[in-house]
C-alpha positions as CSV (number, residue, x, y, z in Angstrom):
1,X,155.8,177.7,56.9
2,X,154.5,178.3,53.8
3,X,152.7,175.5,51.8
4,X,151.4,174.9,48.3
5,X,148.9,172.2,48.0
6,X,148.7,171.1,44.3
7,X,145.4,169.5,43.6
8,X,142.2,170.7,45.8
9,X,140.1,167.5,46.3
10,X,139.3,165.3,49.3
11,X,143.0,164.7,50.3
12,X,144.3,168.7,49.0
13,X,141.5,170.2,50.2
14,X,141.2,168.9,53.6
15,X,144.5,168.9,54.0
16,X,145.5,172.1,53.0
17,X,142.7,173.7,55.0
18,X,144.2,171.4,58.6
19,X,147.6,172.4,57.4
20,X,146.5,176.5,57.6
21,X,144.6,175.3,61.2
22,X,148.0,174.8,62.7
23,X,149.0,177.6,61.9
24,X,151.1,177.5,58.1
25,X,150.5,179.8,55.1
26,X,148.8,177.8,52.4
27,X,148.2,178.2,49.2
28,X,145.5,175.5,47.3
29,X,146.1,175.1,43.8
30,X,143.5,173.3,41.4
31,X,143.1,173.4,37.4
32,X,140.0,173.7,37.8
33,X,138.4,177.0,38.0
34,X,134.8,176.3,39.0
35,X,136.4,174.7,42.2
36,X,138.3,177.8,42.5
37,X,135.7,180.4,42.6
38,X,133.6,178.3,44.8
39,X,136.6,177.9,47.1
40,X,137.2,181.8,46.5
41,X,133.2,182.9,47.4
42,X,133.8,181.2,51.1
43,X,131.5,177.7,49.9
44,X,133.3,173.9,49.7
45,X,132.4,172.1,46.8
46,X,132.6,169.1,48.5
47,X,130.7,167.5,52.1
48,X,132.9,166.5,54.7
49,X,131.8,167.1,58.3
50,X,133.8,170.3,60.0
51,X,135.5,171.2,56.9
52,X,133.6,174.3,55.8
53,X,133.8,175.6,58.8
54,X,137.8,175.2,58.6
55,X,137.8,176.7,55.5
56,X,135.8,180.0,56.7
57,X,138.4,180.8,59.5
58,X,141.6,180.0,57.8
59,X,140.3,181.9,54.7
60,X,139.2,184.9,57.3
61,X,142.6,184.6,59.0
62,X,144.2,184.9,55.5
63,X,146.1,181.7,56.2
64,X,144.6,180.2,53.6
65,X,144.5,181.3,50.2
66,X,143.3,179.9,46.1
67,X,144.5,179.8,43.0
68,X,145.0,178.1,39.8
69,X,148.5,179.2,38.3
70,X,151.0,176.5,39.5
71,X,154.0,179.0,39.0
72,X,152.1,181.0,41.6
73,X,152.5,177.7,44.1
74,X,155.9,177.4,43.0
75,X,157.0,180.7,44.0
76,X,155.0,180.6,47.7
77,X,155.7,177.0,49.0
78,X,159.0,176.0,50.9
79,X,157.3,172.3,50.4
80,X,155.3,171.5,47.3
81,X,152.4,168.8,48.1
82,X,151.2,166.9,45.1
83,X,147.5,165.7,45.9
84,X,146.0,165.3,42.1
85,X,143.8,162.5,41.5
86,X,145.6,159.2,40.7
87,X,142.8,157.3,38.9
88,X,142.0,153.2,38.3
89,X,143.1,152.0,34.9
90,X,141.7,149.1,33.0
91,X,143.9,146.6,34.2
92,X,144.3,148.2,37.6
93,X,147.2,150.0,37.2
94,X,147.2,153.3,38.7
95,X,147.1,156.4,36.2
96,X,150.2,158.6,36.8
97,X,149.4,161.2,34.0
98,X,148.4,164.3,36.0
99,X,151.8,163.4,38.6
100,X,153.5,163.5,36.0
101,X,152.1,166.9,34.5
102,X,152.4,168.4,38.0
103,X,156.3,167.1,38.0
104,X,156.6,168.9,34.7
105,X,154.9,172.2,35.5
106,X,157.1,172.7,39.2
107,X,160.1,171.6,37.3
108,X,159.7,174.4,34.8
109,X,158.8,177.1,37.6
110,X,161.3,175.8,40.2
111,X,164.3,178.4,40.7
112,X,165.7,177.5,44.3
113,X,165.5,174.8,47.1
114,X,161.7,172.9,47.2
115,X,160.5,170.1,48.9
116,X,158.1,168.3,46.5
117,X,155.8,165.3,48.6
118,X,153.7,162.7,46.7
119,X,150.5,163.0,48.9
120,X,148.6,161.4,46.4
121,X,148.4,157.4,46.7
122,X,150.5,156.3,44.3
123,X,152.8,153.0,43.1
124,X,155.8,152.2,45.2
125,X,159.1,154.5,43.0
126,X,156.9,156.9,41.9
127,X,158.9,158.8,44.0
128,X,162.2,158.5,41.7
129,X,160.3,159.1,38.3
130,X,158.9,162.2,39.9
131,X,162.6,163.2,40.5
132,X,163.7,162.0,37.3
133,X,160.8,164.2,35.9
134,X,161.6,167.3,37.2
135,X,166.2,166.6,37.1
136,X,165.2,166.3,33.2
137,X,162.4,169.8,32.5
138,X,164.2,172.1,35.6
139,X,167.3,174.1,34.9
140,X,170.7,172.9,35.7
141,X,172.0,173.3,38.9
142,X,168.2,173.8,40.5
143,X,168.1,172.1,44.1
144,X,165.2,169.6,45.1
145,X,164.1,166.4,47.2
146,X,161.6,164.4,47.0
147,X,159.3,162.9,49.6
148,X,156.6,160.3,50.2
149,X,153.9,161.2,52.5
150,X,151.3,159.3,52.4
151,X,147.4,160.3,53.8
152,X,145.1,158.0,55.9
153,X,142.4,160.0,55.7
154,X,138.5,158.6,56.3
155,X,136.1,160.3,54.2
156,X,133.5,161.4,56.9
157,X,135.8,162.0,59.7
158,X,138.7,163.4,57.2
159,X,138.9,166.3,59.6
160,X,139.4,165.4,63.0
161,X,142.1,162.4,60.8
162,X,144.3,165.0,60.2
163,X,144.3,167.0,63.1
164,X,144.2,164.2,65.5
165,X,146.7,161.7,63.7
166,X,147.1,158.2,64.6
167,X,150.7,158.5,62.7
168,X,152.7,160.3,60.1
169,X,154.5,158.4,58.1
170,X,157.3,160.6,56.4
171,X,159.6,158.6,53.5
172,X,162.9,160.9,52.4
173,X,166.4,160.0,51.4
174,X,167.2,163.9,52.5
175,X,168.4,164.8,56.0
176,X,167.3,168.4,54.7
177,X,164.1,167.4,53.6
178,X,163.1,165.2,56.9
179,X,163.7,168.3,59.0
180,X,161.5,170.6,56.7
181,X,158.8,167.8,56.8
182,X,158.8,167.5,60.7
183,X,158.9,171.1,60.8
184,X,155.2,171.0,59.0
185,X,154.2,168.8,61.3
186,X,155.5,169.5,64.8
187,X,152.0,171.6,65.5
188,X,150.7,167.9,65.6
189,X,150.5,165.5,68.8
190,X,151.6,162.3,67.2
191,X,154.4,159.8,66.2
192,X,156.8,159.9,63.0
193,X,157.5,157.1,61.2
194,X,160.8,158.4,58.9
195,X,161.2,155.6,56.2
196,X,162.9,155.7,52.8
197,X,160.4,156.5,50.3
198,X,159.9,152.9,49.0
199,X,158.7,151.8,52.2
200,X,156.5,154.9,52.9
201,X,154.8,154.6,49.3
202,X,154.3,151.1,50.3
203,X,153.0,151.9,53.7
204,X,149.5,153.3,52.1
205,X,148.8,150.4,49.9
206,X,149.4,147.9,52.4
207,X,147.1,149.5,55.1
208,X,144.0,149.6,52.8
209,X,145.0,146.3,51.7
210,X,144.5,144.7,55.2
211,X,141.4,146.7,55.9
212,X,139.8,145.6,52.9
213,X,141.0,141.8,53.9
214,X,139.8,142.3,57.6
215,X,136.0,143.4,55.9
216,X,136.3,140.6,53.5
217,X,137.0,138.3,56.1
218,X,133.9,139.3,57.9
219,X,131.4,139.0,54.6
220,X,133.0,135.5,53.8
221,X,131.9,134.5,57.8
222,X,128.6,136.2,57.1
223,X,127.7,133.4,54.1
224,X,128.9,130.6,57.1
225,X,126.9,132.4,60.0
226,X,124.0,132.5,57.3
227,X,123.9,128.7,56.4
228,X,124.8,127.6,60.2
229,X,122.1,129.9,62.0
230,X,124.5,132.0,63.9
231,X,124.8,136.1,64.1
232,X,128.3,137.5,62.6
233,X,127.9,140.7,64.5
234,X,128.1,138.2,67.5
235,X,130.9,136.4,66.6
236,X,132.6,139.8,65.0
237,X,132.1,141.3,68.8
238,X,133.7,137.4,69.9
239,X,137.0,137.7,67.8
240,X,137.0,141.1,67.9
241,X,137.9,141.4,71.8
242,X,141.0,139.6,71.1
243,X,143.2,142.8,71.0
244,X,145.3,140.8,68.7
245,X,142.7,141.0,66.6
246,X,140.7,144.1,66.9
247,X,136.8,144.8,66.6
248,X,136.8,147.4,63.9
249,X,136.5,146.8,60.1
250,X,135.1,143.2,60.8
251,X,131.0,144.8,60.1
252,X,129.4,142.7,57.5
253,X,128.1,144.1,55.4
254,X,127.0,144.6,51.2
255,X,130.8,145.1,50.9
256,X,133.6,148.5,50.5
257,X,133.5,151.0,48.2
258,X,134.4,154.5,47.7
259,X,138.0,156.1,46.0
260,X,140.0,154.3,48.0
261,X,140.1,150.8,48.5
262,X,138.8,149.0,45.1
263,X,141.6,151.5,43.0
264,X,144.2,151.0,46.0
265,X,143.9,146.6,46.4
266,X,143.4,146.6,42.5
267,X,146.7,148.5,42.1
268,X,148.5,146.6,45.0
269,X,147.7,143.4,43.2
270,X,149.3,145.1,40.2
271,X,152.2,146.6,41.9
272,X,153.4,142.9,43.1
273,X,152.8,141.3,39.8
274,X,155.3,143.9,38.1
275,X,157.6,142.8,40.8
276,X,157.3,139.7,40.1
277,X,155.5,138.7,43.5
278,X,151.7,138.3,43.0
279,X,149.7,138.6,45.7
280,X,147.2,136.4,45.0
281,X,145.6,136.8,48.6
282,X,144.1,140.2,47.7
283,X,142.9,138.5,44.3
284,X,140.3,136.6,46.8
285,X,139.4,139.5,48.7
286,X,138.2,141.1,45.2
287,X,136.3,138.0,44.3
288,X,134.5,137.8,48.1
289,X,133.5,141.7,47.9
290,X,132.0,140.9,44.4
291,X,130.3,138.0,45.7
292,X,128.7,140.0,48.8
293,X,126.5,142.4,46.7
294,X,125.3,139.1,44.0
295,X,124.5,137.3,46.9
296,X,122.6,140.2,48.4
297,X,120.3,140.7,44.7
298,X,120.0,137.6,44.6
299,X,118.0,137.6,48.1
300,X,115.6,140.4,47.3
301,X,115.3,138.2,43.9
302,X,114.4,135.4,45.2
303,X,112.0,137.3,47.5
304,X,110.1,139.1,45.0
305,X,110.4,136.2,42.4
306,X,110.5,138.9,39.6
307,X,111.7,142.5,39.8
308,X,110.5,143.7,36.6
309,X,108.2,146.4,37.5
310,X,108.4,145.9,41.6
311,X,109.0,149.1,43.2
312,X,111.6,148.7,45.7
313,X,113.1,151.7,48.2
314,X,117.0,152.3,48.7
315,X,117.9,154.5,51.7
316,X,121.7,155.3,51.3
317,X,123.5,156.4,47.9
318,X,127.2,157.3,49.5
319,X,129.6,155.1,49.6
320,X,129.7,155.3,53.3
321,X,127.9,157.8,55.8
322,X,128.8,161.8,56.4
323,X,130.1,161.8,53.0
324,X,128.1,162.7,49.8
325,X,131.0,160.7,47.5
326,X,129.2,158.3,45.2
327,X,132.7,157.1,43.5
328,X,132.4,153.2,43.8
329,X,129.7,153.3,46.1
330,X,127.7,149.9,46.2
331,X,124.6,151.4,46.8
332,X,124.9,152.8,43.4
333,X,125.9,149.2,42.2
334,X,123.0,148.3,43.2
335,X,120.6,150.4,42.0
336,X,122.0,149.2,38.8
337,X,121.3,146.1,39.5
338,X,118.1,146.4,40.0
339,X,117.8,149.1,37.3
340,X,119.0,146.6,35.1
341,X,116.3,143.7,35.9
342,X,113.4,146.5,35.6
343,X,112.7,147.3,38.8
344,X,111.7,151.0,39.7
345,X,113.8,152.5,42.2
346,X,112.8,154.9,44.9
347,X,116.1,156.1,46.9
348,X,117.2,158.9,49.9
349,X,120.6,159.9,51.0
350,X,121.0,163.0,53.3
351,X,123.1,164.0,51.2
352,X,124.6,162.3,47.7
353,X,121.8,163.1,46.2
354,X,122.9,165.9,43.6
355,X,125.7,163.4,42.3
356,X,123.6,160.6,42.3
357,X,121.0,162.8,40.2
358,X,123.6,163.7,38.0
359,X,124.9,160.0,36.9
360,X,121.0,159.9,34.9
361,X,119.9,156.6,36.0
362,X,116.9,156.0,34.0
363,X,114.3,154.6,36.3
364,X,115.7,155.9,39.6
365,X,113.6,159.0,41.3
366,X,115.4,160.6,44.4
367,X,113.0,161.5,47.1
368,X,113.7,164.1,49.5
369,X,112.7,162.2,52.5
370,X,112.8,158.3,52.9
371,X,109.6,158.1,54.0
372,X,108.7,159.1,50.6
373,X,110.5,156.8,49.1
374,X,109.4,153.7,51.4
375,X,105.7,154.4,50.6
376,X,104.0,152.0,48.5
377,X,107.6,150.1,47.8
378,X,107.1,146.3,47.9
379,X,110.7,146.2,49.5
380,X,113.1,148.6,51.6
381,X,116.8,147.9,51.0
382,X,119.3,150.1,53.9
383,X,122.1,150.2,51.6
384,X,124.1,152.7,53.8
385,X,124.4,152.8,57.4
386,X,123.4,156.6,57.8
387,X,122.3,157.6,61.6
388,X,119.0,159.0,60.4
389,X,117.5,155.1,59.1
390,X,118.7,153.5,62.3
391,X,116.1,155.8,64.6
392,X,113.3,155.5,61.7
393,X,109.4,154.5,63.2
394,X,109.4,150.9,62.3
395,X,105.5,151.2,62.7
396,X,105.0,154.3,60.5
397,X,107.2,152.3,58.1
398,X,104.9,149.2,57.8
399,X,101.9,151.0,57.8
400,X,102.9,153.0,54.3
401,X,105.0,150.0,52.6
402,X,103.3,147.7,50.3
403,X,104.8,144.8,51.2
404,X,106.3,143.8,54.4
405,X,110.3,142.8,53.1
406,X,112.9,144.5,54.9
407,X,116.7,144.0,53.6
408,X,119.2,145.1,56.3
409,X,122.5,145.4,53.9
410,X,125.0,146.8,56.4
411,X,123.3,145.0,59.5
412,X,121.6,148.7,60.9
413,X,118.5,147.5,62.3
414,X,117.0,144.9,65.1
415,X,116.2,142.0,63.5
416,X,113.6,141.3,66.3
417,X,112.4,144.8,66.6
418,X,111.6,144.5,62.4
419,X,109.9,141.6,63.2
420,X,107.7,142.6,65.9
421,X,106.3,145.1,63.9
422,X,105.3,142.8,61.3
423,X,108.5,142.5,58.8
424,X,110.3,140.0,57.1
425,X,113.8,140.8,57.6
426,X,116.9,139.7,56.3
427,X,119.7,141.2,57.1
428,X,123.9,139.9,56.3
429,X,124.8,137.0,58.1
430,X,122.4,136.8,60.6
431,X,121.3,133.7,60.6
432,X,117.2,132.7,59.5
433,X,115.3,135.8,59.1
434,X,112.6,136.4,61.9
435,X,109.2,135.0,61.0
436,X,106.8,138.5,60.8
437,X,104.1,137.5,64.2
């Protein structure tokens, strides 16, 4: 089939690109022309494990192609995805300005029979103001549905997400518009969920919603397992073998971050209050995922008594690991944090480190190895659980730090391993730190 994808970032992109694996003709669309050439030159602007590669034998295979007219993707795609960025506003509501351009803009352009899909996460009935969008700029008569198709993609594994679903979820009114939509997807070994489009826009905030509970549930029993002397990754592992229950997303930890799940619970919190529901529950998961990193300063405060002038090393600047996305990363909270009490910062990430350099942190220097920036620091903070710190020489470690504190903030390390090499650790929710021998 043959497939515009408007809007070329994480969800577009990686999308598109899987969508051209299988076997369709797409065409990425993005208003942004840098992106474009890049894209157009064979390079991704963006890391995500197994996606460049993608990218170079789609491109080669001509399956996949770039652009940056929008009547251009009009005219190609049977089915129109919308995948622009749906930024946080002040008060938490989602910002539906560049849906609503891209509504405009196909409306103009549209001529015959298209599919348009909200890919992007966006506010249950968006759906029917994108359709009353383009019913009021289209000409008469001009044919359309509408669909809701949401995307449960993890950055870092974004890839193999989409390839290897765990579900589609398809929301249509439009028996017309179902079969075009399971036609996309029929390359694709795994079940359809076919809902109305209410309950498939709702689907997306609800999921990162409950994840973002089941991690907040695990940092609220980290402050008990702290104060009673226990280990929460044991009684995670505990609770977690209940099948009911599930092990994953119960990791302690400094807290979530990235695109996704602060914009998403702080726009499901105001999705229900315009409905007249609040849903004060995810109110509390806010306030515990706050809590979690001001807890965590407040340990390497009361540590190092003062911070002013203490040079302290941060391994990790992504939000999360095999991604270089920095947006509402905690490590970069963090570094603020500590920015902000005077404290000079010596940091590593495999690779955030470009993004990170260009936010302008005064008082941050990025060090291309963390080794470098561990040696003569007075404390080591992990603040993101990339492979490459887990496997570090605890010994070589000691011998170049100043000081002996070790803060474990996502729980990568052996407490008694650090220990036996001589370090204070402290890790989340893991009971007394280990006296150094």
């Amino acid at each position: 089939m043959k497939i515009t994808m408007i809007g070329s970032g994480y969800v577009g992109l990686t999308t598109g690109a899987c969508l051209a694996e299988v076997g369709h003709q797409v065409l990425c669309i993005d208003s942004d022309e840098s992106k474009i050439a890049i894209l157009k030159a064979g390079g991704c602007p963006i890391f995500e494990p197994g996606l460049e590669a993608v990218l170079k034998k789609n491109i080669a295979a001509r399956r996949l192609q770039f652009g940056s007219d929008i009547a251009e993707g009009v005219r190609h795609g049977e089915v129109l995805f919308i995948a622009v960025a749906t930024p946080q506003q002040e008060n938490g509501s989602v910002d539906l300005c560049f849906v609503e351009r891209v509504a405009r803009e196909i409306a103009e352009h549209l001529d015959s029979y298209r599919v348009v899909v909200d890919k992007s996460t966006v506010p249950v009935k968006t759906g029917e103001r994108v359709a009353q969008t383009i019913r009021r700029y289209a000409r008469p008569g001009v044919d359309f549905d509408v669909v809701s198709n949401p995307e449960f993609l993890r950055e870092g594994s974004a890839v193999e997400d989409l390839l290897r679903p765990d579900r589609i979820v398809i929301g249509a009114n439009s028996d017309r518009a179902i079969a075009l939509m399971q036609k996309i997807y029929e390359p694709f070994s795994a079940p359809v969920l076919v809902t109305d489009i209410h309950s498939a826009e709702l689907i997306k905030h609800a999921a990162n919603s409950f994840l973002a509970l089941k991690i907040s549930y695990a940092n609220a029993l980290s402050e008990i397992c702290e104060a009673a002397g226990a280990d929460v990754i044991k009684v995670a592992d505990g609770i977690g073998a209940d099948k009911r229950i599930g092990r994953a997303f119960l990791n302690a930890g400094l807290g979530y971050g990235g695109s996704c799940f602060p914009k998403d619970i702080a726009a499901f919190i105001n999705i229900s209050e315009q409905l007249g529901t609040p849903f004060n529950l995810l109110r509390e998961v806010q306030r515990i995922n706050a809590r979690q990193l001001d807890r965590f300063v407040a340990a390497i405060r009361e540590a190092l008594w003062v911070l002013k002038d203490k040079r302290i090393a941060v391994w990790g600047l992504a939000f999360k690991p095999n991604t270089d996305d920095i947006r509402c990363s905690v490590a970069i909270d963090l570094i603020k944090k500590l920015l902000a009490e005077g404290a000079e910062v010596m940091a590593h990430d495999p690779e955030a480190m470009e993004r990170t350099r260009a936010l302008g942190l005064s008082g941050l220097q990025l060090c291309e190895d963390p080794m470098e920036a561990a040696r003569g620091a007075e404390a080591l903070v992990i603040a993101t659980e990339w492979p490459i710190y887990e496997t570090v020489d605890l010994g070589e470690l000691r011998q170049i730090m100043r000081s002996p504190l070790l803060f474990d903030g996502r729980n990568l390390l052996d407490p008694q391993a650090a220990a036996e090499f001589g370090f204070q650790y402290r890790g989340i929710g893991r009971g007394l730190p280990p006296a150094a021998p």
